[in-house]
N, CA, C and O atoms as CSV, one atom per row, in Angstrom:
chain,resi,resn,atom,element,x,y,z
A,1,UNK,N,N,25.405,-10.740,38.298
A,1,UNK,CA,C,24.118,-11.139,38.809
A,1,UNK,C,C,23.095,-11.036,37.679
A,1,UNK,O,O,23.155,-9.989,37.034
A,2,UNK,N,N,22.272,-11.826,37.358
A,2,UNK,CA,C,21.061,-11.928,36.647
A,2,UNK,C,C,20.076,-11.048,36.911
A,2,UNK,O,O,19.714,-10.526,37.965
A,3,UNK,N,N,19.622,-10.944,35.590
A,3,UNK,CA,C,18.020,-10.372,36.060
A,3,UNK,C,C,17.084,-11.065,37.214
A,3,UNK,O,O,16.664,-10.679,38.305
A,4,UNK,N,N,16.957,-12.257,36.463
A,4,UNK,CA,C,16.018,-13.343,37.471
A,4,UNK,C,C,16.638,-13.416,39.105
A,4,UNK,O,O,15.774,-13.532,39.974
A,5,UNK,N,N,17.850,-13.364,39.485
A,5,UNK,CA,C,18.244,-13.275,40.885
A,5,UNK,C,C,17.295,-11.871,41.673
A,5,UNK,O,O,16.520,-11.850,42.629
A,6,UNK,N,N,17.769,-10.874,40.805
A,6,UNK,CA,C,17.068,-9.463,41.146
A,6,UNK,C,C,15.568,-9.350,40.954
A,6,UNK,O,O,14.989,-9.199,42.030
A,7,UNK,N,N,15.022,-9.369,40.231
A,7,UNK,CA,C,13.518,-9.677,39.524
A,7,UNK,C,C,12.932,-10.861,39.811
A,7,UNK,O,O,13.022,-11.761,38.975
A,8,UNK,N,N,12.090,-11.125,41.273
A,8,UNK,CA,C,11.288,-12.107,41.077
A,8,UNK,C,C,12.185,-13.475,40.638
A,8,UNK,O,O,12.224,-14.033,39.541
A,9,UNK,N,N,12.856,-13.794,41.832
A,9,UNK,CA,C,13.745,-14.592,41.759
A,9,UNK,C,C,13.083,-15.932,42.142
A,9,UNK,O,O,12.346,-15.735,43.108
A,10,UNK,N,N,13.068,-17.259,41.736
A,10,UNK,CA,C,12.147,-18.191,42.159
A,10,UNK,C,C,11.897,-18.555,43.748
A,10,UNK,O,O,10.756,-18.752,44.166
A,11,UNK,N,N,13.225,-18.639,44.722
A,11,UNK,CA,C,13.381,-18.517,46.168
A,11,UNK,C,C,12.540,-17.417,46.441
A,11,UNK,O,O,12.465,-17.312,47.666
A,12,UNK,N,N,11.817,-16.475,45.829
A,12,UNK,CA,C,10.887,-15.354,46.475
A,12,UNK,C,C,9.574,-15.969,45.651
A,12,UNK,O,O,8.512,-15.704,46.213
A,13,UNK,N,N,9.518,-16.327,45.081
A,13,UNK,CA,C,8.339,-17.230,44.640
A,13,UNK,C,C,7.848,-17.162,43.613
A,13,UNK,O,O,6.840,-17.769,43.251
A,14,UNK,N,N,8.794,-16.062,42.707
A,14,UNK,CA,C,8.303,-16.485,41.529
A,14,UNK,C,C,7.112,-15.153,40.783
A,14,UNK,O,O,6.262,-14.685,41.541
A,15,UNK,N,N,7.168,-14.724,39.510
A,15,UNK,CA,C,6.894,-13.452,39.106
A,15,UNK,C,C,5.003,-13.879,39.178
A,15,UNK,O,O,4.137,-13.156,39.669
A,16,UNK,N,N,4.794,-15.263,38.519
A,16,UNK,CA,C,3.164,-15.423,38.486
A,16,UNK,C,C,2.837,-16.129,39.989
A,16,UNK,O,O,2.099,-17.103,40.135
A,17,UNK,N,N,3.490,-15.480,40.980
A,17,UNK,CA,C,2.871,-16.162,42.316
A,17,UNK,C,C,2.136,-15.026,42.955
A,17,UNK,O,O,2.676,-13.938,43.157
A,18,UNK,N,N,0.958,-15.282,43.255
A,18,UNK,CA,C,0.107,-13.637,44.027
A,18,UNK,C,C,0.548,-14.037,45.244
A,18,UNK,O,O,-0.217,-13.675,46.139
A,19,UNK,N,N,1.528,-14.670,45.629
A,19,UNK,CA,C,1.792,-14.762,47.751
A,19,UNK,C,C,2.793,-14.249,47.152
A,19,UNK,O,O,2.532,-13.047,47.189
A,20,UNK,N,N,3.846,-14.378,46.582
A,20,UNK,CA,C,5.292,-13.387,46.358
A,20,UNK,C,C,5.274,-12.779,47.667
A,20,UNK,O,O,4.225,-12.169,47.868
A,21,UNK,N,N,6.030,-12.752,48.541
A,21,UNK,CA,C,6.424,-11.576,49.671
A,21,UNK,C,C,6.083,-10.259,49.637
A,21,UNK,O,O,5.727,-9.555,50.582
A,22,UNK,N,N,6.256,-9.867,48.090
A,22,UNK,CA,C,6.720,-8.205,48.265
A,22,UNK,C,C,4.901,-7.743,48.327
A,22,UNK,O,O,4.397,-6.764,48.877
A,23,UNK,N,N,4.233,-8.851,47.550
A,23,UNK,CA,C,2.623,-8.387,46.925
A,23,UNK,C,C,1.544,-8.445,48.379
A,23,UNK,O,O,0.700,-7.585,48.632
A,24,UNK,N,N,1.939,-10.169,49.552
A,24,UNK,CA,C,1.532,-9.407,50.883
A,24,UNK,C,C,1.818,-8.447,51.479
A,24,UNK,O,O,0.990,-7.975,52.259
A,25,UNK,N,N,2.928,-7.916,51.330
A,25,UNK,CA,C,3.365,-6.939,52.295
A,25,UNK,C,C,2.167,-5.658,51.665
A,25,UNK,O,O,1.299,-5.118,52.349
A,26,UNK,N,N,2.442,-5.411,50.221
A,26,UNK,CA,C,2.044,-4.429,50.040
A,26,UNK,C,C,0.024,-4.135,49.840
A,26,UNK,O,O,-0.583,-3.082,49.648
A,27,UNK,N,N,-0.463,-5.470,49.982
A,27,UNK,CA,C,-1.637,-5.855,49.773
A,27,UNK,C,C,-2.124,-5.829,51.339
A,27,UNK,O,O,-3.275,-5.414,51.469
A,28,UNK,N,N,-1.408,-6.225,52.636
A,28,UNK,CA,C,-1.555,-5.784,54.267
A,28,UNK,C,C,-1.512,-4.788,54.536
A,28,UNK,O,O,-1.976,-4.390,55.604
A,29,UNK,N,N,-0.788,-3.813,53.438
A,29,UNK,CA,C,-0.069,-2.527,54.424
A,29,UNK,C,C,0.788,-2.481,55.162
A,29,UNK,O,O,0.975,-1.395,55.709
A,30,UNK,N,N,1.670,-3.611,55.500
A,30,UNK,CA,C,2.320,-3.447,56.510
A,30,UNK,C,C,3.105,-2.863,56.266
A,30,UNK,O,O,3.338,-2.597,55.087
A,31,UNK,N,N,4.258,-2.165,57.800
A,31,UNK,CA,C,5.131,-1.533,57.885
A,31,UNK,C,C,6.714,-2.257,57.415
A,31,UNK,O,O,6.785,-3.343,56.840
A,32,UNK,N,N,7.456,-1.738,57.646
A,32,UNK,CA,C,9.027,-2.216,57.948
A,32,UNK,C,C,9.195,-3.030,58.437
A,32,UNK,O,O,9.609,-4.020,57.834
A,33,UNK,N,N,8.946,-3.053,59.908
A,33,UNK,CA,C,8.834,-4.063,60.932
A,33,UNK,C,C,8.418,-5.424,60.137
A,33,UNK,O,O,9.020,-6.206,59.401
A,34,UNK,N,N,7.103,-5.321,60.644
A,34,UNK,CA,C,6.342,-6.379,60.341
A,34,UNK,C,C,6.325,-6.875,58.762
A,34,UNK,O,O,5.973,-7.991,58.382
A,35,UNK,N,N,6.665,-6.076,58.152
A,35,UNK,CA,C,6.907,-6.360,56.424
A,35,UNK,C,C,8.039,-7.390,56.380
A,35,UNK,O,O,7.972,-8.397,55.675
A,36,UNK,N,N,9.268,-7.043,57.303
A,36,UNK,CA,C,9.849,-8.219,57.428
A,36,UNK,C,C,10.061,-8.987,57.938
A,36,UNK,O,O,11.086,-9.612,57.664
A,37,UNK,N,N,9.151,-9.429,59.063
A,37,UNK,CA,C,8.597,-10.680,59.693
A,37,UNK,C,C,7.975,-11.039,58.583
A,37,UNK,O,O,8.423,-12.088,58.121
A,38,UNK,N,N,7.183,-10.603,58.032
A,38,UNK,CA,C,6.512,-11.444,57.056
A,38,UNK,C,C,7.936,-12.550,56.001
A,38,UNK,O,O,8.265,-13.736,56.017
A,39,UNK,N,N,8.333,-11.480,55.323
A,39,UNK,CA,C,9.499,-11.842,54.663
A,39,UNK,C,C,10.814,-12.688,55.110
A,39,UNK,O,O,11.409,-13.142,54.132
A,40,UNK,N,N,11.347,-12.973,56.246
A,40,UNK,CA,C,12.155,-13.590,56.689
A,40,UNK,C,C,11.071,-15.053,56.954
A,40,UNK,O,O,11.493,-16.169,56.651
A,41,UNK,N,N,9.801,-14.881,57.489
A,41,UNK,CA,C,9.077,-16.376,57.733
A,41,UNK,C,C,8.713,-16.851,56.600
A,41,UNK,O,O,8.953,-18.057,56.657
A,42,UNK,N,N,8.264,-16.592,55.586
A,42,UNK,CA,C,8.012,-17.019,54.497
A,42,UNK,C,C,9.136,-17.304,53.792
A,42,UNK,O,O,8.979,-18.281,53.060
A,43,UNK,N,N,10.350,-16.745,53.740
A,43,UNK,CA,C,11.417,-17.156,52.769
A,43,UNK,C,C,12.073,-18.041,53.798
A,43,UNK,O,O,12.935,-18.741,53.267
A,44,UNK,N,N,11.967,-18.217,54.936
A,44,UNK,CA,C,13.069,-19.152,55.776
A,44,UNK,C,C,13.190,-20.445,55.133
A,44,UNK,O,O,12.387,-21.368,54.996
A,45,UNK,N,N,14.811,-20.225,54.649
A,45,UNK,CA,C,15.383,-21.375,54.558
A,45,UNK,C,C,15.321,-22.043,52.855
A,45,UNK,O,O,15.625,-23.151,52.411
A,46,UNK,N,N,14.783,-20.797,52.203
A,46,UNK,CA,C,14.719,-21.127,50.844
A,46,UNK,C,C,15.465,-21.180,49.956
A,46,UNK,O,O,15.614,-22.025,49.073
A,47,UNK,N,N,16.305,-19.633,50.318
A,47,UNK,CA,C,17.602,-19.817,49.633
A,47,UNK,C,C,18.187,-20.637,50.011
A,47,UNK,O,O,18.205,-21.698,49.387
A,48,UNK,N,N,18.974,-20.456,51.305
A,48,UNK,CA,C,19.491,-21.335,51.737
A,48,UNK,C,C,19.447,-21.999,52.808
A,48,UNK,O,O,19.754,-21.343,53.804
A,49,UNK,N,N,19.118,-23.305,53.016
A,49,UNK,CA,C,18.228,-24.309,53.951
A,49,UNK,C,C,19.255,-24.083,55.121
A,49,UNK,O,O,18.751,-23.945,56.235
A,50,UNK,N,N,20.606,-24.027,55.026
A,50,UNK,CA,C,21.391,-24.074,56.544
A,50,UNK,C,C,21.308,-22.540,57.254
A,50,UNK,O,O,22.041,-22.038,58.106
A,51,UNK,N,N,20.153,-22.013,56.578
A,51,UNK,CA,C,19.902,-20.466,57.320
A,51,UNK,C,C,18.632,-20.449,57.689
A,51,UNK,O,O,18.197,-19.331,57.963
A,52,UNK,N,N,17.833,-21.427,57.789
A,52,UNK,CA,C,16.714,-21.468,57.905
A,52,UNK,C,C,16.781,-20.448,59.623
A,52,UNK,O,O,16.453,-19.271,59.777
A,53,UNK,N,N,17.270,-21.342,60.596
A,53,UNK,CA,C,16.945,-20.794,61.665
A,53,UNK,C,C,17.210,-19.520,61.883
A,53,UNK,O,O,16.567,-18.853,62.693
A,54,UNK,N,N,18.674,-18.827,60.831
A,54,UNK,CA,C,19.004,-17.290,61.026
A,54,UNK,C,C,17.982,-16.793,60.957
A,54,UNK,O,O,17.507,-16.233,61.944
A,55,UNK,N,N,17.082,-16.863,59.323
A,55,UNK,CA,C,16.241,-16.133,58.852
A,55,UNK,C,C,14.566,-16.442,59.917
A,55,UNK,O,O,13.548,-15.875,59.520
A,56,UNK,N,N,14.513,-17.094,60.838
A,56,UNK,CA,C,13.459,-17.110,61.943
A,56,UNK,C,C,13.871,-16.162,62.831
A,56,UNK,O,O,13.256,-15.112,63.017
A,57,UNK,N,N,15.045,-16.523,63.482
A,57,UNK,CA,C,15.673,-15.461,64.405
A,57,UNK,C,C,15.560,-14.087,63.581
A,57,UNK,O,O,15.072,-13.257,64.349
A,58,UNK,N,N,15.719,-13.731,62.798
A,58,UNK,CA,C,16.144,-12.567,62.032
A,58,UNK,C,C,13.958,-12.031,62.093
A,58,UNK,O,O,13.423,-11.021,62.550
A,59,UNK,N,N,13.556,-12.846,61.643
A,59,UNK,CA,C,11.959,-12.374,62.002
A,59,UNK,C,C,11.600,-12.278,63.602
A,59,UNK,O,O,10.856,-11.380,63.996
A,60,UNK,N,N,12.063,-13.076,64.352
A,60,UNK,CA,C,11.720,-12.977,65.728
A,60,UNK,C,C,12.338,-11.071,65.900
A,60,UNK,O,O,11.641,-10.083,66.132
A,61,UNK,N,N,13.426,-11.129,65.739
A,61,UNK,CA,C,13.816,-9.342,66.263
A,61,UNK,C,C,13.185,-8.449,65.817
A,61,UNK,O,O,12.941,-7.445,66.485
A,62,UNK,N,N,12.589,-8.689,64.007
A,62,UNK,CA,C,11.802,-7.350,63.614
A,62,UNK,C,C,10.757,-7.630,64.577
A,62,UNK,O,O,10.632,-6.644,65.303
A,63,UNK,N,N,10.025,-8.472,64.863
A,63,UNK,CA,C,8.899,-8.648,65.186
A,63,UNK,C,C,9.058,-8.280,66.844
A,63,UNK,O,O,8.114,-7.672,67.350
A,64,UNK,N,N,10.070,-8.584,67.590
A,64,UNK,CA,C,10.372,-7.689,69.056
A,64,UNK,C,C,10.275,-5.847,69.045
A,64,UNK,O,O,9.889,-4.970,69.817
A,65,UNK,N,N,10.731,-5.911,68.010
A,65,UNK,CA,C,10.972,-4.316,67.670
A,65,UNK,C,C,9.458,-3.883,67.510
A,65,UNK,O,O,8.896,-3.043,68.213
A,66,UNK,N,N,8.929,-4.549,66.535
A,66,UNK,CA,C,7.544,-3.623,66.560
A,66,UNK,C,C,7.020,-3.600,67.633
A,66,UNK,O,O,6.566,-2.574,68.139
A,67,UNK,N,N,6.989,-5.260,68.400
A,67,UNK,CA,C,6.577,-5.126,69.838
A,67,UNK,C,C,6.679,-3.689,70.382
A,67,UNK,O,O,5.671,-2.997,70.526
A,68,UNK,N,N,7.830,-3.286,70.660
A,68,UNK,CA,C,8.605,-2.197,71.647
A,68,UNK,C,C,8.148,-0.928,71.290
A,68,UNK,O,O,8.537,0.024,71.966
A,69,UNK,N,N,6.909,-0.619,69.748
A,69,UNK,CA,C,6.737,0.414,69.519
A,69,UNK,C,C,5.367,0.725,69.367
A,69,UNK,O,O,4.878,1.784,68.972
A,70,UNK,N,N,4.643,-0.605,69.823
A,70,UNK,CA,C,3.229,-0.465,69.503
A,70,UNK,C,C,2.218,0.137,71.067
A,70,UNK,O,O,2.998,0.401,71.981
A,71,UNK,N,N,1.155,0.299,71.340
A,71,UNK,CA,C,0.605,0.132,72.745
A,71,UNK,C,C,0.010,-1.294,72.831
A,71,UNK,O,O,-0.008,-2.200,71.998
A,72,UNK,N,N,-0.505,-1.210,74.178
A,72,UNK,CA,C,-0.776,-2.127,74.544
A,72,UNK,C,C,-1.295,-2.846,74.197
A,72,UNK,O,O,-0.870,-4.000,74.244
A,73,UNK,N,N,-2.881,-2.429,73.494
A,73,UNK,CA,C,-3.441,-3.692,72.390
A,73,UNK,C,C,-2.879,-4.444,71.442
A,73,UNK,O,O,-3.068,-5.650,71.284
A,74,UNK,N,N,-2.217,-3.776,70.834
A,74,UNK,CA,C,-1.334,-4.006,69.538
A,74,UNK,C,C,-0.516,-5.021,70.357
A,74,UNK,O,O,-0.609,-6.182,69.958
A,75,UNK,N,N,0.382,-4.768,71.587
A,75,UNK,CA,C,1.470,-5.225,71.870
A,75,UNK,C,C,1.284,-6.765,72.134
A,75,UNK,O,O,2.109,-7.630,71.841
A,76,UNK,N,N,-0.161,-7.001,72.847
A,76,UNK,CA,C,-0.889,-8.225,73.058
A,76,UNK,C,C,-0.652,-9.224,71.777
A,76,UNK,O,O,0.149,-10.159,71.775
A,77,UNK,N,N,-1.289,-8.940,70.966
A,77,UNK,CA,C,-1.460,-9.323,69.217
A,77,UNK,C,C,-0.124,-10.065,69.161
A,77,UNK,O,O,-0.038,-11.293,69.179
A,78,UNK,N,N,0.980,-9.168,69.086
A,78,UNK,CA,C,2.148,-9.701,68.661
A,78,UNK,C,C,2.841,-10.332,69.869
A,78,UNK,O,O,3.622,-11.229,69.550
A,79,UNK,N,N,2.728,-10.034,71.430
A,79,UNK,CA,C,3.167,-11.294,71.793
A,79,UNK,C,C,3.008,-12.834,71.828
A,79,UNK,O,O,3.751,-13.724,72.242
A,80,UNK,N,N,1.676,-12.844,71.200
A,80,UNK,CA,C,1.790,-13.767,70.715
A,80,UNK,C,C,1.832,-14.471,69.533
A,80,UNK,O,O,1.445,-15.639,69.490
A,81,UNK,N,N,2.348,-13.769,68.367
A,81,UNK,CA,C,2.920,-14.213,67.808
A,81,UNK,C,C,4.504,-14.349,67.649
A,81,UNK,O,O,5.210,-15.051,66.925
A,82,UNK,N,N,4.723,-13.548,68.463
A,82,UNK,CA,C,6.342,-13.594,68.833
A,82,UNK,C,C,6.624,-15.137,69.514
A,82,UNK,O,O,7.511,-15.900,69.131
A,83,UNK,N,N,5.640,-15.412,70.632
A,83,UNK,CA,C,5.271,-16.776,70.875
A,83,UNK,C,C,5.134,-17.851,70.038
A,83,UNK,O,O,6.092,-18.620,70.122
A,84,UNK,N,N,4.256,-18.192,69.232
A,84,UNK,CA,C,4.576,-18.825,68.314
A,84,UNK,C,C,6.184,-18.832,67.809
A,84,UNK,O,O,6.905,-19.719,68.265
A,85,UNK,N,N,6.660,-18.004,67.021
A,85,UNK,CA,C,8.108,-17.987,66.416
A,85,UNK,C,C,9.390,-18.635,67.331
A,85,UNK,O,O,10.227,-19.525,67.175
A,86,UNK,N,N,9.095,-17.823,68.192
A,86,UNK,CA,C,9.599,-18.348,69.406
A,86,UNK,C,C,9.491,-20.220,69.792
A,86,UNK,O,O,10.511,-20.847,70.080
A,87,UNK,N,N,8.274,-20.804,69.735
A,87,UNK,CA,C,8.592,-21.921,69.644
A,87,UNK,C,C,9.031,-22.771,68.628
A,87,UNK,O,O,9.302,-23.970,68.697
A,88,UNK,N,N,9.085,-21.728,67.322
A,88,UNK,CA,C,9.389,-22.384,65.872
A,88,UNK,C,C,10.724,-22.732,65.953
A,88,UNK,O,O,11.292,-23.716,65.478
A,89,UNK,N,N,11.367,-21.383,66.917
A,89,UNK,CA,C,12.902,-21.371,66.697
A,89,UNK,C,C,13.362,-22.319,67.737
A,89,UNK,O,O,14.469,-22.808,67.512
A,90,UNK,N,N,12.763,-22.692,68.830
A,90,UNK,CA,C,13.301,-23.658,69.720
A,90,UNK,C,C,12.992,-24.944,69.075
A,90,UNK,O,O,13.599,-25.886,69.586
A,91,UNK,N,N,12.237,-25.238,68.119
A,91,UNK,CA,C,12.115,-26.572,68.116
A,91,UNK,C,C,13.027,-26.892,66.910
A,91,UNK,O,O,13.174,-28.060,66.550
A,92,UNK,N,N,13.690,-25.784,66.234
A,92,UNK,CA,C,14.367,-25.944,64.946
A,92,UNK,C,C,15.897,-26.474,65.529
A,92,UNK,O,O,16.844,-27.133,65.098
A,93,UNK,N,N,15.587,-25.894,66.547
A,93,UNK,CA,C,17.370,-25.500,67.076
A,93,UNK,C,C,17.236,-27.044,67.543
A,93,UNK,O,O,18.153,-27.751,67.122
A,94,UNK,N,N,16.070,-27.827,68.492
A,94,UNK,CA,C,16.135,-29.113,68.712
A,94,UNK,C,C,16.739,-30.211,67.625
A,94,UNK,O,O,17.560,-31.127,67.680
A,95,UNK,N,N,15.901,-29.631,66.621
A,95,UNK,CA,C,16.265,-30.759,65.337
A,95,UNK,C,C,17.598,-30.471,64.747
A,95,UNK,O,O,18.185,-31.540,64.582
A,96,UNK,N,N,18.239,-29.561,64.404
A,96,UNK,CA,C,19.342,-29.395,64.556
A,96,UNK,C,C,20.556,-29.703,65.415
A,96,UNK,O,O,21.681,-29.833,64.930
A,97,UNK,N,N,20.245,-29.829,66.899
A,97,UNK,CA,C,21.144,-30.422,67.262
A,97,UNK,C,C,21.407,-31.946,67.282
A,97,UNK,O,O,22.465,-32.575,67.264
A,98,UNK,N,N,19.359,-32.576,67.350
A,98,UNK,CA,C,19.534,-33.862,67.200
A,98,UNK,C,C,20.347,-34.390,66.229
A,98,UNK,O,O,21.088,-35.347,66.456
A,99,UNK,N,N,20.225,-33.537,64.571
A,99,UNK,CA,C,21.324,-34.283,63.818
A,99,UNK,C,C,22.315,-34.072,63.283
A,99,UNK,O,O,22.694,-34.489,62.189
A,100,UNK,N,N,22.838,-33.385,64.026
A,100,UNK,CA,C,24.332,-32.857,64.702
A,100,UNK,C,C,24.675,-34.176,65.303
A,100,UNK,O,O,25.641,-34.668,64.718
A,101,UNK,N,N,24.351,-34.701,65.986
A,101,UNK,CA,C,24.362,-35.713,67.304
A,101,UNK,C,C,24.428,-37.114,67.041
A,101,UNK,O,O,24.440,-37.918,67.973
């Protein structure tokens, strides 16, 4: 494996990019959870395009999980953005089967 795979690999966006994944996460504060909702929606499908929908699904669960640990205000917030994702992933799975079909 390369440096560049490990280090600011271009599929993560690249060493002179200030959105890089790792620099929101750590510029939000966010947690685990939500650090990788961030990270699975932003990289979906970069590496590799026939994982696009894993890596949505794979953000929809962190993002259930924080659901399940926040109160109620908080919990509001993220159902709907779980909502959103949620329709990202149904409409991906549409286009996918259409051209399957």
């Amino acid at each position: 494996m390369t440096k560049e795979q490990v280090n600011n690999p271009k599929h993560y966006g690249g060493k002179d990019n200030p959105y890089e994944v790792i620099n929101v996460i750590e510029a939000w504060g966010l947690g685990f959870c939500l650090g990788n909702v961030i990270k699975y929606v932003a990289r979906a499908g970069k590496k590799d395009p026939a994982k696009c929908l894993e890596d949505l699904e794979k953000a929809s669960w962190y993002l259930e999980r924080e659901r399940e640990k926040q109160g109620e205000n908080k919990r509001q917030e993220l159902e709907l953005a779980s909502w959103f994702l949620g329709r990202e992933i149904e409409n991906l799975k549409k286009i996918k089967k259409n051209n399957v079909e």
